[in-house]
C-alpha positions as CSV (number, residue, x, y, z in Angstrom):
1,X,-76.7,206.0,13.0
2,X,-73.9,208.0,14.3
3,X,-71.3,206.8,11.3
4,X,-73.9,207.9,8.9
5,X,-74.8,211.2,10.3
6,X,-71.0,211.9,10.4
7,X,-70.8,211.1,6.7
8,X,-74.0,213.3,5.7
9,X,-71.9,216.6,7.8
10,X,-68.5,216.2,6.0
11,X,-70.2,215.2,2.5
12,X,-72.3,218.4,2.8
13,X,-68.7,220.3,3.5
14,X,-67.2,219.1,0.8
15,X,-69.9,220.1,-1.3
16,X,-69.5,223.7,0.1
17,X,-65.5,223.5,-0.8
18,X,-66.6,222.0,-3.8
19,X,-68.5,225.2,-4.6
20,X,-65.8,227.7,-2.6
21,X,-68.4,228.6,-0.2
22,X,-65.8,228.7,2.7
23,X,-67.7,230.5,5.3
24,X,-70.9,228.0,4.7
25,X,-67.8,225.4,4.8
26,X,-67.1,226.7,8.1
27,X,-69.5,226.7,9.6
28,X,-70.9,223.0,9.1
29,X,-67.7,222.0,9.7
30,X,-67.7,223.5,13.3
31,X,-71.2,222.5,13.9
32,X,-72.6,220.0,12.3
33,X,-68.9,218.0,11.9
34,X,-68.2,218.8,15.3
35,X,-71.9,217.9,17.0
36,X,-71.7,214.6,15.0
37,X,-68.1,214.0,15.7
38,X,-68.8,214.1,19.2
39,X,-71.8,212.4,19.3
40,X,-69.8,208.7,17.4
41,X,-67.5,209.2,19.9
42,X,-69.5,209.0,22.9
43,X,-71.0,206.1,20.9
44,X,-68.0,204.1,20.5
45,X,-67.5,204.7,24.2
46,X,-70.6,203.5,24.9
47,X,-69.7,200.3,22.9
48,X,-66.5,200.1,24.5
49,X,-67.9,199.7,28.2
50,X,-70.1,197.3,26.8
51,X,-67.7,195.1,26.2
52,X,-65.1,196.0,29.2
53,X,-67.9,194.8,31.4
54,X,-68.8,191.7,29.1
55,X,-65.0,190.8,29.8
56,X,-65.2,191.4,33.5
57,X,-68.4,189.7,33.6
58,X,-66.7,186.4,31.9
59,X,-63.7,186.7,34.0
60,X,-65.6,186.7,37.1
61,X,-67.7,183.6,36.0
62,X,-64.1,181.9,35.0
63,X,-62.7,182.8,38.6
64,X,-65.4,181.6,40.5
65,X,-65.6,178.2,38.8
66,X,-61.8,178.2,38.6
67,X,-62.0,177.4,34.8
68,X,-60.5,179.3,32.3
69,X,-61.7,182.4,30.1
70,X,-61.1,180.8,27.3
71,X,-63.6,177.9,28.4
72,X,-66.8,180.2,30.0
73,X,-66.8,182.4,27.3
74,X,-68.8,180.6,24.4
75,X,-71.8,180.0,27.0
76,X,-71.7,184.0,28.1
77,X,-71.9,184.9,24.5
78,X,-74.8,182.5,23.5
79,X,-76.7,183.6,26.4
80,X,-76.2,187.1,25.6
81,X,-76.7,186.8,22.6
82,X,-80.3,184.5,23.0
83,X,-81.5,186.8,25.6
């Protein structure tokens, strides 16, 4: 998991500030932090346009039965959720 591999990077600095081993410090934290930093947040973006489109997706249902959001939403989510 991205969260996890995040954790592992800035455990493994703090281990090398732990031991005053700045330059090993250093470097994982511009690499390995950085990479993994990165890496959740195109993630989480990825997660994000998930559900932007989900919302357009039940807004577009709701408009072309001229209901409301509120009332089209429980069947999106149980379909997409049984799929």
């Amino acid at each position: 998991m991205a969260l996890d591999k995040l954790r592992e990077s800035l455990d493994k600095v703090n281990i090398y500030l732990k031991d005053r081993d700045f330059d090993k410090a250093s470097q994982a934290g511009y690499e390995d932090v950085a990479q993994n930093f990165v890496y959740l947040q195109r993630t989480l973006a990825g997660l994000q346009s998930v559900a932007h489109d989900k919302a357009a997706l039940i807004s577009g249902i709701a408009q072309s039965a001229n209901v409301a959001y509120e009332d089209v939403s429980p069947y999106v989510e149980e379909r997409l959720l049984n799929r």
